[in-house]
N, C-alpha and C positions, 0 to 999 in steps of 0.2 A: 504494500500500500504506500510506504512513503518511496518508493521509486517513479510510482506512477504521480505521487505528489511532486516529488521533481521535476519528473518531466513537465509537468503543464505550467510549474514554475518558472525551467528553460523556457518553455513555448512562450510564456508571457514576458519574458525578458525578449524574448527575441523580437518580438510583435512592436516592446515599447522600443529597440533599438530601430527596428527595420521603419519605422513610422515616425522615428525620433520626437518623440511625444515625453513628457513628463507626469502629465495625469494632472498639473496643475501644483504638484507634491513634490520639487526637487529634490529636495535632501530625505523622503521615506520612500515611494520609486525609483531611484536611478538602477543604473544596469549592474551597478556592482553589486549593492544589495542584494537587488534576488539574486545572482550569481552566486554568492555563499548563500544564501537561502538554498536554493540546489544543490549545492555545494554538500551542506549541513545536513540535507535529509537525505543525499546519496552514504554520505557517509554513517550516518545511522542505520539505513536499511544494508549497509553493507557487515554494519555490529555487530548486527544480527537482530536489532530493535526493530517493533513492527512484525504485521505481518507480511510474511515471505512464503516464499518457495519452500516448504516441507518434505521433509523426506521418511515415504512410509506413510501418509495419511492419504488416501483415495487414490492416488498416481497410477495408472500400470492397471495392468488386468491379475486377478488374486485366481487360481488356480488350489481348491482343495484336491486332494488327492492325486489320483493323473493327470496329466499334462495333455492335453488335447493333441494329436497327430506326431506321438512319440511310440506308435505303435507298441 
């Protein structure tokens, strides 16, 4: 979850650089802000904080017993 929150943070950074816009809010908008703002939540979901990618919860197909076409 906070990857996909960075991404749309990137997105919105990029949006206010590509359109060079401020929002009217120089110094709580500018491009560097959210930059660590993304920055800060990749690096979190990369901590392992947040939820993520799981291993062992729903993934994959579960085979009780035999294995299907292992004759």
């Amino acid at each position: 979850m906070l990857a996909i929150a960075a991404a749309i943070v990137f997105g919105f950074a990029l949006l206010l650089d590509l359109f060079d816009t401020d929002l009217g809010a120089p110094d709580l908008f500018n491009w560097n802000t959210l930059v660590l703002i993304g920055l800060t939540l990749l690096a979190l979901y990369l901590a392992g904080i947040g939820s993520g990618p799981r291993n062992g919860t729903g993934s994959g197909r579960r085979f009780y017993g035999r294995r299907p076409g292992r004759g």
